[in-house]
C-alpha positions, 0 to 999 in steps of 0.5 A: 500500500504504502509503494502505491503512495509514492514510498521507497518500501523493503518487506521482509519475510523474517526478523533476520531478512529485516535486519539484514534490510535495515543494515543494508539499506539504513531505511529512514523509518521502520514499520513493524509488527509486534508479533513475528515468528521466530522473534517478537517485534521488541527483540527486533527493536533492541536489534535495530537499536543497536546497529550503528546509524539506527539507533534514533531511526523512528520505529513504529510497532503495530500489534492487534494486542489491545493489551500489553503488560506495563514491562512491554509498553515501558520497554517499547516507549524507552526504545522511543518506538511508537506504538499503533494497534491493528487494524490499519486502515490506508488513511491511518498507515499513510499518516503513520509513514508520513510522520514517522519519516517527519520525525528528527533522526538523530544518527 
């Protein structure tokens, strides 16, 4: 969806795809969901996080959990992701790219 507005997208099968994306590529945001196989979305976020350049990429976490305990919200907003909950509609997930790519990068 987010190609058909006019944005440069990498999609990734799996964490490791995305990661190796992410250090190849240094994309200015990431969208990413809150669970993947084999990995969540917080392990992915501490791993982007800690590759030199990403550190302050904007990070968005989307998830269909309406709950999430205090240790995991506190854990995400500290890693300074934001958080969205599903579904996505185009409107909400073309205001997301637009903000997260608005947001100050400070790598």
């Amino acid at each position: 969806m987010l190609r058909l507005e006019g944005y440069e997208v990498w999609a990734a099968h799996s964490a490791d795809e995305g990661l190796t994306l992410a250090q190849t590529h240094h994309p200015n945001a990431v969208i990413l969901d809150l669970r993947m196989p084999l990995t969540n979305g917080l392990q992915f976020l501490r791993a982007i996080r800690a590759i030199p350049g990403l550190t302050n990429t904007p990070v968005a976490i989307v998830t269909g959990d309406y709950y999430l305990d205090e240790a995991q919200a506190a854990e995400i907003q500290a890693l300074g992701a934001d958080l969205r909950y599903k579904p996505l509609w185009l409107e909400e997930l073309v205001t997301l790219a637009r903000d997260l790519l608005s947001s100050p990068v400070r790598d």
